[in-house]
N, CA, C and O atoms as CSV, one atom per row, in Angstrom:
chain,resi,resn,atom,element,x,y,z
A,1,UNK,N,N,-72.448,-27.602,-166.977
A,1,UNK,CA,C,-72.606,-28.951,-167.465
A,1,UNK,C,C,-73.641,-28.925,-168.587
A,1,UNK,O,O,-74.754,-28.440,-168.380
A,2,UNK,N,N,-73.291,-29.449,-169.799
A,2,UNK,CA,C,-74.028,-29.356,-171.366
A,2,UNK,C,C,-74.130,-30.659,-171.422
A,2,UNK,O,O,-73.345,-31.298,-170.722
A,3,UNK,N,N,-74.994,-31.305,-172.157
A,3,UNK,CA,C,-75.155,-32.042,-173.105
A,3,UNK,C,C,-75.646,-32.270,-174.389
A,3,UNK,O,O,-76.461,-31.433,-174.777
A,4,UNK,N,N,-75.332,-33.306,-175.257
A,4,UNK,CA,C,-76.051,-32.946,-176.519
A,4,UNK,C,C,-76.957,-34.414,-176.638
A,4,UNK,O,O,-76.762,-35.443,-175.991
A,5,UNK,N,N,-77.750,-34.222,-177.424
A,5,UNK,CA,C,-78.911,-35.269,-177.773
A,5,UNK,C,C,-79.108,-35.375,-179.195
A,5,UNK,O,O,-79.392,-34.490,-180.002
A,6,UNK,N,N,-78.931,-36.478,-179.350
A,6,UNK,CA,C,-78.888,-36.936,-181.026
A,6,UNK,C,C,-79.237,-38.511,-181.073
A,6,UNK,O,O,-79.343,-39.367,-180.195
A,7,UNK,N,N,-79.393,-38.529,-182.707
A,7,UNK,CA,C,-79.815,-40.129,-183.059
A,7,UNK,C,C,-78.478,-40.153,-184.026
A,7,UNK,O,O,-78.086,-39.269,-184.787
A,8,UNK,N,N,-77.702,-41.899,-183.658
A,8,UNK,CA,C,-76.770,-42.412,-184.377
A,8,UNK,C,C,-77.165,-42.283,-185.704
A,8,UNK,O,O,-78.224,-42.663,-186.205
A,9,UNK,N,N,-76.173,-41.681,-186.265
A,9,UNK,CA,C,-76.197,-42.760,-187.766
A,9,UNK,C,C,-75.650,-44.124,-188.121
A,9,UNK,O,O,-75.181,-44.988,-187.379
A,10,UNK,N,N,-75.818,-44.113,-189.401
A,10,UNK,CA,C,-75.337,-45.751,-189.460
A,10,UNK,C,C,-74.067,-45.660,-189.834
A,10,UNK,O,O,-73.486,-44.697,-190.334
A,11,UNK,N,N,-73.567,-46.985,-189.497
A,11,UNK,CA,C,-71.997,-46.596,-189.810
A,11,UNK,C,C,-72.030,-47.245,-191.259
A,11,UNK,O,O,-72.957,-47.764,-191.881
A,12,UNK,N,N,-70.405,-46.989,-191.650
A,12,UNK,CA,C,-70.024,-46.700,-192.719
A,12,UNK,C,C,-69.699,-48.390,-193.020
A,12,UNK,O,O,-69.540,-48.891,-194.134
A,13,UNK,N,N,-69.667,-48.883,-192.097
A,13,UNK,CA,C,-69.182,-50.618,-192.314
A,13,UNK,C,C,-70.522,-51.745,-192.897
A,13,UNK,O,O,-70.353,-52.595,-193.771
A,14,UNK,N,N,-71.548,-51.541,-192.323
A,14,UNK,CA,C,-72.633,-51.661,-193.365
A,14,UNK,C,C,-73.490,-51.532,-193.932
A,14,UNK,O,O,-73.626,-50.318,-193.777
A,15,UNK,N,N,-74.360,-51.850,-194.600
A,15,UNK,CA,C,-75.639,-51.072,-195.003
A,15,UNK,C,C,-76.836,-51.308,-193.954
A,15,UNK,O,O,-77.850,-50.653,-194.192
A,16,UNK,N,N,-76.856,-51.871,-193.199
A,16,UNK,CA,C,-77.928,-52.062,-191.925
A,16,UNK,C,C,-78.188,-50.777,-191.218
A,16,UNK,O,O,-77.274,-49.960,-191.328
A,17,UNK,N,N,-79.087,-50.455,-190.609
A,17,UNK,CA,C,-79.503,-49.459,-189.592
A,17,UNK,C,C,-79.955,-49.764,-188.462
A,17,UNK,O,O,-80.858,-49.238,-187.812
A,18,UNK,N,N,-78.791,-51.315,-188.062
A,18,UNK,CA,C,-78.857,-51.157,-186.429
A,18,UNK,C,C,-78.605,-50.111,-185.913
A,18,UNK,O,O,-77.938,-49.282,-186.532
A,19,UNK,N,N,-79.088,-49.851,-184.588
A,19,UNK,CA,C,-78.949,-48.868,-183.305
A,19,UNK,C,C,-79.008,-47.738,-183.678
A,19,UNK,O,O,-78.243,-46.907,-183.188
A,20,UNK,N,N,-79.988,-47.368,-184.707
A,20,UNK,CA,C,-80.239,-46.004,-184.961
A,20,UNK,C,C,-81.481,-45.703,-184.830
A,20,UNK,O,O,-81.824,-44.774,-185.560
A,21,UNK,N,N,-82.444,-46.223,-184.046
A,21,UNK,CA,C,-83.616,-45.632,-183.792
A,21,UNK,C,C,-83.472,-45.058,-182.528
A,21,UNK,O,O,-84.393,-44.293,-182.244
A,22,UNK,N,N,-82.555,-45.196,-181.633
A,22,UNK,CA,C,-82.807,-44.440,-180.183
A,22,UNK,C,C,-82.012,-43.141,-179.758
A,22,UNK,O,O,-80.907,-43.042,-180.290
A,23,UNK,N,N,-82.251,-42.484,-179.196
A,23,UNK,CA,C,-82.156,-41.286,-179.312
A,23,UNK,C,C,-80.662,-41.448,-177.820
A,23,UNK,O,O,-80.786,-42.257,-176.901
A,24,UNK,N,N,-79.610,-40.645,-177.933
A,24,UNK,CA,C,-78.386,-40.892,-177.280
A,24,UNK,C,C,-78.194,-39.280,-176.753
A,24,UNK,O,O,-78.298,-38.213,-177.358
A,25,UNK,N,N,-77.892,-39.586,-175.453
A,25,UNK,CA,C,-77.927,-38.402,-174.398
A,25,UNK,C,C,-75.574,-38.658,-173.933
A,25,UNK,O,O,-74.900,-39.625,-173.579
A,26,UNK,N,N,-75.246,-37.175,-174.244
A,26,UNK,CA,C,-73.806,-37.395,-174.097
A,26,UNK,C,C,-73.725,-36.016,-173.683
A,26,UNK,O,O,-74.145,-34.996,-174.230
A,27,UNK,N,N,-72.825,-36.275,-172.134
A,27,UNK,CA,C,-72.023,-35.142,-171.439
A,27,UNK,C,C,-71.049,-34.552,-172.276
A,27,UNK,O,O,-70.406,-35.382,-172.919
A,28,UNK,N,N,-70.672,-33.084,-172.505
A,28,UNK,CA,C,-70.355,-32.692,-173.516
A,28,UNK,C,C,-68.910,-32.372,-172.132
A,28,UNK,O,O,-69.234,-32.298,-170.947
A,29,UNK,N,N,-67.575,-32.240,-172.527
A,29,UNK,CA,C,-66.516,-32.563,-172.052
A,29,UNK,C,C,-66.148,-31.069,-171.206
A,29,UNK,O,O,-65.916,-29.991,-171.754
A,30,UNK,N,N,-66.164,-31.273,-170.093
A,30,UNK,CA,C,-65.395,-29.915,-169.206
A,30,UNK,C,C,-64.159,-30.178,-168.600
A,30,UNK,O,O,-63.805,-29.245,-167.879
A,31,UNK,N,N,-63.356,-31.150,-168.640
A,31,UNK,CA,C,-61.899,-30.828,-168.039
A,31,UNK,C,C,-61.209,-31.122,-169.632
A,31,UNK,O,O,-61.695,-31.906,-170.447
A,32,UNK,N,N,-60.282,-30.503,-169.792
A,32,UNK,CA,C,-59.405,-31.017,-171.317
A,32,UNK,C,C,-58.332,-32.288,-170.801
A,32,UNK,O,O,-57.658,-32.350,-169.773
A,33,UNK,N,N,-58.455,-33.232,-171.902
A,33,UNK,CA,C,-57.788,-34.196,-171.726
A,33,UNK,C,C,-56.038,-34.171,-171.477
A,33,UNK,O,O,-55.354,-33.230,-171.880
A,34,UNK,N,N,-55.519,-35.241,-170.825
A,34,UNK,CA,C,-54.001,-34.709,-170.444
A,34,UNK,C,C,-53.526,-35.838,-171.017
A,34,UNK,O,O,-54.241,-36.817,-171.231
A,35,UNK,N,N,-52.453,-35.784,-171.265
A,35,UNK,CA,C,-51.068,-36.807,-172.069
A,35,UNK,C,C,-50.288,-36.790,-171.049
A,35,UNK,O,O,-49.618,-35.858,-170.606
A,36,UNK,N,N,-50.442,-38.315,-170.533
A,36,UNK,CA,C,-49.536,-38.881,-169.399
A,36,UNK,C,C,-48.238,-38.772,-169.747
A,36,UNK,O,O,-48.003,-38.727,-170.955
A,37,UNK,N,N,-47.123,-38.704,-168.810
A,37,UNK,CA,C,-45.716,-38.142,-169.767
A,37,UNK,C,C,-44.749,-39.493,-169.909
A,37,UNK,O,O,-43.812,-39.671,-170.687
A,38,UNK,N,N,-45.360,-40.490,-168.771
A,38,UNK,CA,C,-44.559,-41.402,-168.966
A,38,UNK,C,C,-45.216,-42.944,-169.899
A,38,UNK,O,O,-44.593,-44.005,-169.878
A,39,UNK,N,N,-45.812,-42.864,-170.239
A,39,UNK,CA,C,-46.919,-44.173,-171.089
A,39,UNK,C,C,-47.523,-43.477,-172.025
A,39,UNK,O,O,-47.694,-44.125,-173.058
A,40,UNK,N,N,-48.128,-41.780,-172.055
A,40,UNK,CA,C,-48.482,-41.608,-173.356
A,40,UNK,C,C,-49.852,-41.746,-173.564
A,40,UNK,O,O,-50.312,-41.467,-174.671
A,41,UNK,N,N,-50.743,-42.227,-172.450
A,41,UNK,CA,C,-51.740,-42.146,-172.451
A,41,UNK,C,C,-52.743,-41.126,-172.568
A,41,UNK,O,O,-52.428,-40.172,-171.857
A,42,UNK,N,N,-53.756,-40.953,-173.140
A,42,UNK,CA,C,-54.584,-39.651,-173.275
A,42,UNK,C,C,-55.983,-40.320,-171.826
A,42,UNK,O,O,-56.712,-41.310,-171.774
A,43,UNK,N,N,-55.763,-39.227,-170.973
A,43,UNK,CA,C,-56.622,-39.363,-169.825
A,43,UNK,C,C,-57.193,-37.876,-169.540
A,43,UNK,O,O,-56.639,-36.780,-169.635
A,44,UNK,N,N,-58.578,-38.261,-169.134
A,44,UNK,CA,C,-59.531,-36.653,-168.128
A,44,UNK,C,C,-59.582,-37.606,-167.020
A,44,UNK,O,O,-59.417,-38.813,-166.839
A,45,UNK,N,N,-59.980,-36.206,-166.130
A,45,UNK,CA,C,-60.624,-36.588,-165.072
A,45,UNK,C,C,-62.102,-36.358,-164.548
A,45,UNK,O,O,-62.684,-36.175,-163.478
A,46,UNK,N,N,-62.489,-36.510,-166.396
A,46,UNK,CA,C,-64.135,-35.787,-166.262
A,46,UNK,C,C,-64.674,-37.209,-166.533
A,46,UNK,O,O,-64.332,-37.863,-167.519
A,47,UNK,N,N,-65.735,-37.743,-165.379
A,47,UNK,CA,C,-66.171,-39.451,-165.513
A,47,UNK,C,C,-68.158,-38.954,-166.011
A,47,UNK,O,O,-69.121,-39.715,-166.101
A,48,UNK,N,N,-68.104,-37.688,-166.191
A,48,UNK,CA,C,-69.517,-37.955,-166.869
A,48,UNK,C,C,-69.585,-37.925,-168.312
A,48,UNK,O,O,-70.678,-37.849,-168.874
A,49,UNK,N,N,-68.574,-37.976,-168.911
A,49,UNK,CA,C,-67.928,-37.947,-170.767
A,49,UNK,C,C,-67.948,-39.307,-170.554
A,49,UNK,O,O,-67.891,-39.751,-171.701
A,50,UNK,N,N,-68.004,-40.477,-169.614
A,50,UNK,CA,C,-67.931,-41.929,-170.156
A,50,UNK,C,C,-68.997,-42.465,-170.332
A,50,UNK,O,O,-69.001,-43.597,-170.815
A,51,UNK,N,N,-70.547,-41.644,-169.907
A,51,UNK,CA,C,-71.699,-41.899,-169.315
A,51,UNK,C,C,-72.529,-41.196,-171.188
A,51,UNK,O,O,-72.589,-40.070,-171.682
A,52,UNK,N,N,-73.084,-42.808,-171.743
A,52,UNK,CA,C,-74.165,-42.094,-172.464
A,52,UNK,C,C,-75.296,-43.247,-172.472
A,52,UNK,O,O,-75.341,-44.460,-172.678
A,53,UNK,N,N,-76.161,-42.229,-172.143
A,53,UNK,CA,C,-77.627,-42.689,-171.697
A,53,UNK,C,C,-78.671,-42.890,-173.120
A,53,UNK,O,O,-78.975,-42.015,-173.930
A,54,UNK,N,N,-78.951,-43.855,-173.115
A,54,UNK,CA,C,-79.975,-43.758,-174.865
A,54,UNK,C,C,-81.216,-44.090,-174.669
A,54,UNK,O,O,-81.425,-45.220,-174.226
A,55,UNK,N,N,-82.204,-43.314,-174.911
A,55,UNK,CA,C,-83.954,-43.117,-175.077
A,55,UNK,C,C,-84.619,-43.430,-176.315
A,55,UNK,O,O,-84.289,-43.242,-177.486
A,56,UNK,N,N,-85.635,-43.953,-175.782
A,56,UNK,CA,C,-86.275,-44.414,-176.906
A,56,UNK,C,C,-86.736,-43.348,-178.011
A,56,UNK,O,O,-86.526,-43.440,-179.220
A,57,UNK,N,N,-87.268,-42.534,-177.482
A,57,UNK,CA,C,-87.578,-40.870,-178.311
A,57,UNK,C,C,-86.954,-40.124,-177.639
A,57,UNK,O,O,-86.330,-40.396,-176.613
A,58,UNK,N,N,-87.113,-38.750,-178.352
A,58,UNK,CA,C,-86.589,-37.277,-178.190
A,58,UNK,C,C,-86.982,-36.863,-177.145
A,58,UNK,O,O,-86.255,-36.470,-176.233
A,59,UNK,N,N,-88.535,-36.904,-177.137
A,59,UNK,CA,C,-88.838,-36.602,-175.738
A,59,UNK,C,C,-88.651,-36.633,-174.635
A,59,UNK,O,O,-88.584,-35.673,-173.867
A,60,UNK,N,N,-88.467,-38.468,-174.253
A,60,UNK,CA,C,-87.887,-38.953,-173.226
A,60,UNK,C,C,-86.341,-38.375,-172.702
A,60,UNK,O,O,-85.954,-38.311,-171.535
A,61,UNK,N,N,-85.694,-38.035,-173.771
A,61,UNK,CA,C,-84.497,-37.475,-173.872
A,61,UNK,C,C,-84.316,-36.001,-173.242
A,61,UNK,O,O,-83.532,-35.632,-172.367
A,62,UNK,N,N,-85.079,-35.433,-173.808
A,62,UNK,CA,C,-85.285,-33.770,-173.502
A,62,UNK,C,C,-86.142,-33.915,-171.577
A,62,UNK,O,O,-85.856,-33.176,-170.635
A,63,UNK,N,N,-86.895,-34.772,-171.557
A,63,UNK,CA,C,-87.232,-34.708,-170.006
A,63,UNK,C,C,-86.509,-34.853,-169.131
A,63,UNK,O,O,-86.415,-34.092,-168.168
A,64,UNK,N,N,-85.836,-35.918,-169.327
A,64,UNK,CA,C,-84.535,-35.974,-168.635
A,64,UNK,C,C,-83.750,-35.265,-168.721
A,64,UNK,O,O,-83.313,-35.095,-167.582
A,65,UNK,N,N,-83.066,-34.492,-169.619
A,65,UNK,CA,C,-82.659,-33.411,-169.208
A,65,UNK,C,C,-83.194,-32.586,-168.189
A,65,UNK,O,O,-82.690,-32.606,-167.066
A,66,UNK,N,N,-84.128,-31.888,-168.449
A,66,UNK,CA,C,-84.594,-31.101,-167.617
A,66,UNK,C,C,-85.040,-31.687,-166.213
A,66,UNK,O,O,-84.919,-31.018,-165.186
A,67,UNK,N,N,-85.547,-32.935,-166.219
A,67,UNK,CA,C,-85.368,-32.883,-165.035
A,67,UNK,C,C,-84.373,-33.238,-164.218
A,67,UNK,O,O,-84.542,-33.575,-163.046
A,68,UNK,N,N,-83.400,-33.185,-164.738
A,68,UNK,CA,C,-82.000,-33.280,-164.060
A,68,UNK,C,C,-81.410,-31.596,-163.955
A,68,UNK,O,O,-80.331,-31.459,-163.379
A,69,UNK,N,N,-81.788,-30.904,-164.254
A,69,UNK,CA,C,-81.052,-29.398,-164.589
A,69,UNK,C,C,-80.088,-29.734,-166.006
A,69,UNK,O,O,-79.984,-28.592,-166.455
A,70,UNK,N,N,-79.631,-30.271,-166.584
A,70,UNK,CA,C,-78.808,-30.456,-167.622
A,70,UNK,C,C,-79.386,-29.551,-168.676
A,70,UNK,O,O,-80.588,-29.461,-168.924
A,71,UNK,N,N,-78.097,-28.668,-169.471
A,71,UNK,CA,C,-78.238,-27.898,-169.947
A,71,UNK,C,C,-78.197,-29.194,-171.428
A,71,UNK,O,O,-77.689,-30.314,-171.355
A,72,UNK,N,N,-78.826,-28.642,-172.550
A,72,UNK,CA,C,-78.737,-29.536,-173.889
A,72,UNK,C,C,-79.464,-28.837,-175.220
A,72,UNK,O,O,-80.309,-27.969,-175.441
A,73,UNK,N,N,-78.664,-29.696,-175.920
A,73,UNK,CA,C,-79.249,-28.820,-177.639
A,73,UNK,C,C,-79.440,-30.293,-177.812
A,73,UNK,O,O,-79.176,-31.331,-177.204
A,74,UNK,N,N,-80.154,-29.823,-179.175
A,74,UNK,CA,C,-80.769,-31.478,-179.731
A,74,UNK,C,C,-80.219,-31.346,-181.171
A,74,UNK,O,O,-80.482,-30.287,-181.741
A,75,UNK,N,N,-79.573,-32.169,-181.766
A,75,UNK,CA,C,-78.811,-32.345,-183.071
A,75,UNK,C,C,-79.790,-33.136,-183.689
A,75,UNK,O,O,-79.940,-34.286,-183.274
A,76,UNK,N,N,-80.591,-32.651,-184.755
A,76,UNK,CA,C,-81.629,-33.095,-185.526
A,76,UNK,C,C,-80.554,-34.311,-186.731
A,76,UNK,O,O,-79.535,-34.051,-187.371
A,77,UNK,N,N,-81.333,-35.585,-186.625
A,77,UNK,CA,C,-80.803,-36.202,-187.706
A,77,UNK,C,C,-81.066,-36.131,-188.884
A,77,UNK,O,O,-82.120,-35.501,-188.973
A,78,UNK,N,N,-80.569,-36.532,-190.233
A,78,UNK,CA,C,-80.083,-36.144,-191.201
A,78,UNK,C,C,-80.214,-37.456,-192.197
A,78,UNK,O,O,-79.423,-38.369,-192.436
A,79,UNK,N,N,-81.749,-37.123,-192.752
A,79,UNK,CA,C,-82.174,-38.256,-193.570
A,79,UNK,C,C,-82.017,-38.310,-194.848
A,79,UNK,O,O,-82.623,-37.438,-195.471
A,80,UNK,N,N,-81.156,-39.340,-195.688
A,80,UNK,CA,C,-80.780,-39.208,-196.606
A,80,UNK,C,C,-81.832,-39.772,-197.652
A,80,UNK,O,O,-82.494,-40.789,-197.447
A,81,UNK,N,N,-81.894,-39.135,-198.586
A,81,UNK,CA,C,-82.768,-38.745,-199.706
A,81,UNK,C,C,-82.604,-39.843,-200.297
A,81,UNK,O,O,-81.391,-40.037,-200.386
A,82,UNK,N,N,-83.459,-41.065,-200.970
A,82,UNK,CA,C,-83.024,-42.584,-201.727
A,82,UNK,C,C,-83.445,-42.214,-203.187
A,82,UNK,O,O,-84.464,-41.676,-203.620
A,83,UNK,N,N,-82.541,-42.591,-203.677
A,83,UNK,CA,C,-83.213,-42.669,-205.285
A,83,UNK,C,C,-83.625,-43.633,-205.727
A,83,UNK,O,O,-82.767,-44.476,-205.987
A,84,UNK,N,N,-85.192,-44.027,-206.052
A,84,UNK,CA,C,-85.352,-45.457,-206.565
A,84,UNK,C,C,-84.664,-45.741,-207.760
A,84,UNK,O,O,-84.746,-44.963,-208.710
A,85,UNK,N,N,-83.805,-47.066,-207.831
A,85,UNK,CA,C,-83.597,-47.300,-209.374
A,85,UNK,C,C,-83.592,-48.844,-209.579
A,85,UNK,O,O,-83.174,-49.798,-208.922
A,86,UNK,N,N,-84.347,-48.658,-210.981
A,86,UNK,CA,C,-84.994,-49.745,-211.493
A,86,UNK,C,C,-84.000,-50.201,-212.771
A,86,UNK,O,O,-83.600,-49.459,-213.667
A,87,UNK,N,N,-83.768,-51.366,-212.632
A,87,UNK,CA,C,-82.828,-51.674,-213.691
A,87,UNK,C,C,-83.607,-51.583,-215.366
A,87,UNK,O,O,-82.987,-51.394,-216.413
A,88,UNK,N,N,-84.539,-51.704,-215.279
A,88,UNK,CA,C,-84.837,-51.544,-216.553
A,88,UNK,C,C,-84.830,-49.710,-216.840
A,88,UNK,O,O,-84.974,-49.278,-217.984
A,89,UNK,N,N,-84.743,-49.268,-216.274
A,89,UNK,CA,C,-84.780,-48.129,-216.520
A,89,UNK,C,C,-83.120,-47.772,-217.390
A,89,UNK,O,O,-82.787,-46.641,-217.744
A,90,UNK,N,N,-82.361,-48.900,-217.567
A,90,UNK,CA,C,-81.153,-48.456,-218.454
A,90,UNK,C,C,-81.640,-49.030,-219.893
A,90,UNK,O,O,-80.679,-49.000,-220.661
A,91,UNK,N,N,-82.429,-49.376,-220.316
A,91,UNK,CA,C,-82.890,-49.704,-221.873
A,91,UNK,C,C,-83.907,-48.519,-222.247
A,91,UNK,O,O,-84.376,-48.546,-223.384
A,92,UNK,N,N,-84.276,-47.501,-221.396
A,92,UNK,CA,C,-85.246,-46.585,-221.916
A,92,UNK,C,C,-84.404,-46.096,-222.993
A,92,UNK,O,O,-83.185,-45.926,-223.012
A,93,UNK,N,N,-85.759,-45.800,-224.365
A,93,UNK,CA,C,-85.244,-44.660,-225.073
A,93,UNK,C,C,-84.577,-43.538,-224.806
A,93,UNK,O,O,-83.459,-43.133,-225.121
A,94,UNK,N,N,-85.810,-42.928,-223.910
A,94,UNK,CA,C,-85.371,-41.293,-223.299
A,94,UNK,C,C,-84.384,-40.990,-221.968
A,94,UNK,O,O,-84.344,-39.966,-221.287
A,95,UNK,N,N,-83.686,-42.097,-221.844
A,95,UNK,CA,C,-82.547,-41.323,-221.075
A,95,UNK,C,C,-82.090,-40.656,-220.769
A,95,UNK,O,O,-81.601,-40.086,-221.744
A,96,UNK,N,N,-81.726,-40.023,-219.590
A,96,UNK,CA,C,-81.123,-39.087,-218.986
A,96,UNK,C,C,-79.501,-38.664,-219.078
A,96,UNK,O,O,-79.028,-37.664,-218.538
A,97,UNK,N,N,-78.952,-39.377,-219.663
A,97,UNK,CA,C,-77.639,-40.235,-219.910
A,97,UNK,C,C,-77.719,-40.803,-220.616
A,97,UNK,O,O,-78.609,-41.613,-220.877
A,98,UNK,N,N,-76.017,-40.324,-221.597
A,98,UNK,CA,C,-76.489,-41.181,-223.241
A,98,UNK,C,C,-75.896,-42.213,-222.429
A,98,UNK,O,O,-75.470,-42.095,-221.280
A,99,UNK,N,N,-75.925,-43.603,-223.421
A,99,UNK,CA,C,-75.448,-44.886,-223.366
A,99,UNK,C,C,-73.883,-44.777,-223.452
A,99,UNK,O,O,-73.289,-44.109,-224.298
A,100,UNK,N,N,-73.380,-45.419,-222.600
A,100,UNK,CA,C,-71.601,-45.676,-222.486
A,100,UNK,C,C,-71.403,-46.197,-223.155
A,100,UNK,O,O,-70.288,-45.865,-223.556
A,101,UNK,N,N,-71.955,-47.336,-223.959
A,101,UNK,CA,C,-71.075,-48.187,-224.351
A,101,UNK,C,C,-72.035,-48.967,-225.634
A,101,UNK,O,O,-71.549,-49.883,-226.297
């Protein structure tokens, strides 16, 4: 039994960074999923893949693991680099980029 520990990113729907400060604890999957033959449904019979637990920090995250025996890696998040830009910065002389237009 694995798990992994990570912080959400934000989704792609808006520019907000709800629910990305807490840190999310997820059973990593041990039975493979089956395709019911008559409905088509995709079903396991693994009920700790439905179970995710979210901590306020890493820490809290990683203790619990361990003190549960749970095996886990920690997936470091992935902070994206901002570029300030200033609108006047398109009338500079020295541009970086000639003028389009």
């Amino acid at each position: 039994m694995s798990a992994k520990i990570y912080r959400p990113a934000k989704t792609a729907m808006q520019s907000g960074k709800a629910k990305t400060h807490q840190w999310i604890l997820e059973h990593d999957q041990e039975v493979a999923r089956t395709i019911d033959p008559i409905m088509g449904y995709t079903s396991s019979s693994d009920m700790k893949q439905q179970v995710r637990l979210s901590f306020d920090s890493r820490e809290d995250a990683i203790s619990y693991a361990e003190r549960n025996g749970i095996a886990y890696r920690v997936i470091e998040p992935h902070e994206p680099k901002r570029n300030r830009l200033v609108y006047s910065d398109n009338f500079r002389y020295d541009r970086r980029q000639p003028w389009t237009h």
